[in-house]
C-alpha positions as CSV (number, residue, x, y, z in Angstrom):
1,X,34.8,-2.5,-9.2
2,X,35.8,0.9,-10.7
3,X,38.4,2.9,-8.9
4,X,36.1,5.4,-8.7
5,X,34.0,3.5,-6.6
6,X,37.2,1.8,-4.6
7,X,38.1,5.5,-3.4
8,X,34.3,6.6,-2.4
9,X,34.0,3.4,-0.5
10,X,37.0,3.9,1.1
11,X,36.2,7.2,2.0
12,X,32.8,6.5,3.6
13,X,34.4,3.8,5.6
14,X,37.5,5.7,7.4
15,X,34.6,8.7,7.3
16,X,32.3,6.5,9.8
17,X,35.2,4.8,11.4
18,X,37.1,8.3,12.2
19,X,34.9,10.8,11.4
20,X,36.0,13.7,8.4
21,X,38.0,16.2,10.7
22,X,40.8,13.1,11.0
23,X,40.8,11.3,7.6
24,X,43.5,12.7,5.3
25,X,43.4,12.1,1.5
26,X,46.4,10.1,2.2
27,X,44.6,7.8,4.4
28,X,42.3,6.8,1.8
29,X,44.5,6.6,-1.0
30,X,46.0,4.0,1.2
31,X,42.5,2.2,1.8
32,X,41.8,2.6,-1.5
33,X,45.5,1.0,-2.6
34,X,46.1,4.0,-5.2
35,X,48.5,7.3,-5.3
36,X,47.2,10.2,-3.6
37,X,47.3,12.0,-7.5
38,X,45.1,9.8,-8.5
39,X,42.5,11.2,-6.5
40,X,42.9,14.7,-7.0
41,X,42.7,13.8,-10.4
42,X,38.6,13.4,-9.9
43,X,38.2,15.6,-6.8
44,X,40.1,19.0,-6.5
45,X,39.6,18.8,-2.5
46,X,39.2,16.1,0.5
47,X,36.1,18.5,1.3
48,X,34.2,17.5,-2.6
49,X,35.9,13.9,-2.0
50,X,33.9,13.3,0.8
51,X,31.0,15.4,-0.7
52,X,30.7,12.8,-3.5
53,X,30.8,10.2,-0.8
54,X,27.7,12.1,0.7
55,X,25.9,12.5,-2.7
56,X,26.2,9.2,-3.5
57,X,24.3,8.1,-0.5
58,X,21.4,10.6,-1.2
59,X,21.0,8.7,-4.5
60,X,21.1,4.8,-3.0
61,X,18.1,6.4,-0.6
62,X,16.4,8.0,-3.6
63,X,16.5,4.7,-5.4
64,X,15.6,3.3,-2.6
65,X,12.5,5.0,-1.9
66,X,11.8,4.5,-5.5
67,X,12.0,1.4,-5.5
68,X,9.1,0.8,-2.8
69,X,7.4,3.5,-4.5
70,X,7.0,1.5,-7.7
71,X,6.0,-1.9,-5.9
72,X,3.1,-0.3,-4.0
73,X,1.0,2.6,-4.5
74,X,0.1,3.1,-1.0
75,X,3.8,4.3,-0.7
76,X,2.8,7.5,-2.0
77,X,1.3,8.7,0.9
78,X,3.0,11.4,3.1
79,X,2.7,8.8,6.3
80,X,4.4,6.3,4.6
81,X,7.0,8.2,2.6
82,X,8.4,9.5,5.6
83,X,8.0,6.3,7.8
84,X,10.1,4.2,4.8
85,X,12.7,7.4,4.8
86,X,13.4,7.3,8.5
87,X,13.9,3.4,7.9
88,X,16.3,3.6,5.3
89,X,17.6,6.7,6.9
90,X,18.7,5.0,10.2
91,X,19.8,1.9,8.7
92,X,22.4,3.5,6.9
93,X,25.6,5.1,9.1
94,X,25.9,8.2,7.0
95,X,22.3,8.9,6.1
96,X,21.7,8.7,10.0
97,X,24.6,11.0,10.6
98,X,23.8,14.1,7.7
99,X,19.6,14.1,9.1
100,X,20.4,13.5,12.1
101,X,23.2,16.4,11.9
102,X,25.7,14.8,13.6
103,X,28.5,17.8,12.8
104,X,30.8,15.6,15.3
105,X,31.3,13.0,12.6
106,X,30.4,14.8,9.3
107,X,32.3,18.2,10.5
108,X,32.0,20.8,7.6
109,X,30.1,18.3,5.5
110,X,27.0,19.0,6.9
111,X,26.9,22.8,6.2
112,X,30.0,23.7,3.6
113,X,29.5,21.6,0.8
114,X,27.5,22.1,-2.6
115,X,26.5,18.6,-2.2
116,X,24.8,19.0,1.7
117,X,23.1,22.6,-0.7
118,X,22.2,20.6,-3.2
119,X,20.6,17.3,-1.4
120,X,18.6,20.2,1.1
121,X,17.9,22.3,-2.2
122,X,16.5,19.2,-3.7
123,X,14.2,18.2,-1.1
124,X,13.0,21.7,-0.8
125,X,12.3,21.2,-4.7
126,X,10.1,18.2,-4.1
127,X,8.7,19.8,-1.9
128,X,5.5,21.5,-3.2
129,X,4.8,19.5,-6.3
130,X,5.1,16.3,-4.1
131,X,2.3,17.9,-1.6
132,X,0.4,19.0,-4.3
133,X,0.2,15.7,-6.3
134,X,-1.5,14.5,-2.9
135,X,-3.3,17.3,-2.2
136,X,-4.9,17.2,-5.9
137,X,-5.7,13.4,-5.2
138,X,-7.3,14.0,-1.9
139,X,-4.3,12.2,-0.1
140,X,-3.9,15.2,2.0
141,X,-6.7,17.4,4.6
142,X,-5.4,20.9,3.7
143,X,-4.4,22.5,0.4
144,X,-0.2,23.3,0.9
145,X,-1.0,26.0,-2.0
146,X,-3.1,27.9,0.6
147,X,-1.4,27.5,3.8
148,X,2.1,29.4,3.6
149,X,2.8,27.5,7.1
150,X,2.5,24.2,6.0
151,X,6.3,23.4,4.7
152,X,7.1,24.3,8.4
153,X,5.0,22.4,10.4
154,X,5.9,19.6,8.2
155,X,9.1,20.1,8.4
156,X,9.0,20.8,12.4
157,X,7.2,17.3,12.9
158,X,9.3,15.4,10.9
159,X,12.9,16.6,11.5
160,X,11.9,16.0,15.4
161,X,11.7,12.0,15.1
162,X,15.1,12.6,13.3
163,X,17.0,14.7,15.6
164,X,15.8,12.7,18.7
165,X,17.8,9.6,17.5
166,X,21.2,11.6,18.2
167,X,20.1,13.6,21.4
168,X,17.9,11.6,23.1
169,X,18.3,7.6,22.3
170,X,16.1,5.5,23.9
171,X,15.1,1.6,23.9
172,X,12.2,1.6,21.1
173,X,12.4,-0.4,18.4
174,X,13.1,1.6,15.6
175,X,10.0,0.0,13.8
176,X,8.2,1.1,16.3
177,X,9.2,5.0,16.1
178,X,8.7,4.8,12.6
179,X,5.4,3.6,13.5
180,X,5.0,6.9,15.8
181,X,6.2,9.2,13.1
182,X,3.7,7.6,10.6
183,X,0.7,8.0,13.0
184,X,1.5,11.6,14.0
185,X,2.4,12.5,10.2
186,X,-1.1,10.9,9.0
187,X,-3.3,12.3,12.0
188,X,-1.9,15.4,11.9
189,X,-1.5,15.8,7.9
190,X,-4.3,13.3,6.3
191,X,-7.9,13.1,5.6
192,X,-9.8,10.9,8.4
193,X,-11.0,8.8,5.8
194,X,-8.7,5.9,4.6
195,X,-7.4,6.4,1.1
196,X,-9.0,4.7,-1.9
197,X,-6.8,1.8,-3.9
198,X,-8.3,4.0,-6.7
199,X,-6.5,7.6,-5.4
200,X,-3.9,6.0,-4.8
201,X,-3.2,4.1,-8.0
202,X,-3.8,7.9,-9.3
203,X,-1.7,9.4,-7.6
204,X,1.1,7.2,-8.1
205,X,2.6,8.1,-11.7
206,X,3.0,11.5,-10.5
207,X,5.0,11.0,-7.4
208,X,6.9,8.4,-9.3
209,X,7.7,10.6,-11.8
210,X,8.9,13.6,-9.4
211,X,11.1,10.7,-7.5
212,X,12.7,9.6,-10.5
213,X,13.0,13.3,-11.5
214,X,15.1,14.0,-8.3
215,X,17.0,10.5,-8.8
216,X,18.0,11.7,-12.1
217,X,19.7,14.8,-11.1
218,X,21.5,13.6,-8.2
219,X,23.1,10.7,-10.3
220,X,23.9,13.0,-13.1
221,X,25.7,15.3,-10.4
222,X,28.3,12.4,-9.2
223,X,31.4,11.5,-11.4
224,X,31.1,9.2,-14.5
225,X,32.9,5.9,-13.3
226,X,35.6,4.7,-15.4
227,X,36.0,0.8,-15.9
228,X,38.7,-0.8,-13.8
């Protein structure tokens, strides 16, 4: 393991086990067992530390989604592209805590970083071409291209299933509510009409492609790790 990574993973442990406003760049030198120098000799603040931390995690879920992407086309639907996110999302402490915008533990990490920017900018990039790769393969009812409102309600019906999970827990099984988002995302979003194997094997290069695309610049944002 490089120290690189020693420092990050001890940073996104004290960061879920204290939360950011109380972990000191001394506490996870000492985690990490190095000097506190050595860590302002990659990051120049705890704030881009912790940032890092952050950005790493947004490119384990991006590889993540890839990942399911590649082994089935049917993936590249909106309904089940968002049901796998919120999976992977809630399975993972810190993922959970940035959608779910838990500012309690995350503190000026949700808002004040170029990383938290850059992960919303780059969803916000994926955006359009992502909806219109459906739309063009008849994966989706309504044309985005001619419906300014349709990032929104998107948006709007997503972030909902999200932000519940911190304000309003309940007993479901979280399969289940990412059963609920996938059924509302499809009725409301989809054609009737169940999607060819053919559309989707079609459509499936071209949402691969835009994933990897995102995946690319996110890794070659984070710090090249030296070998221990």
């Amino acid at each position: 393991m490089s120290r690189e990574t020693r420092i990050l993973d001890a940073a996104g442990d004290l960061l879920l086990a204290f939360g950011y406003r109380k972990v000191t760049v001394d506490d996870v030198a000492r985690r990490a067992d190095v000097g506190k120098g050595t860590i302002y000799l990659h990051w120049s603040s705890k704030l881009e530390l912790f940032a890092t931390v952050l950005m790493r995690e947004a490119a384990a879920l991006t590889e993540a989604q890839l990942v399911r992407l590649r082994a089935d086309p049917a993936e590249v639907q909106l309904h089940r592209t968002m049901r796998s996110l919120f999976l992977l999302v809630m399975r993972r402490p810190l993922a959970r805590a940035f959608y779910t915008g838990d500012t309690e533990l995350l503190g000026a990490l949700s808002h004040d970083t170029k990383v938290a920017q850059q992960v919303r900018r780059d969803e916000e990039a994926l955006g359009p071409p992502y909806h219109a790769a459906l739309y063009a393969h008849g994966l989706l009812a309504d044309d985005p291209a001619a419906d300014p409102a349709f990032p929104y309600r998107l948006a709007a019906t997503v972030a909902g299933f999200f932000v519940l999970e911190r304000m309003l827990p309940t007993d479901v099984d979280l399969e289940a509510k990412a059963d609920a988002l996938a059924v509302t995302v499809r009725r409301s979003f989809e054609p009737a009409a169940p999607a060819s194997p053919a559309q989707l094997a079609a459509a499936a290069p071209a949402v691969i492609d835009l994933f990897e695309r995102i995946s690319t610049g996110i890794t070659h944002a984070l710090p090249v790790e030296e070998q221990p």
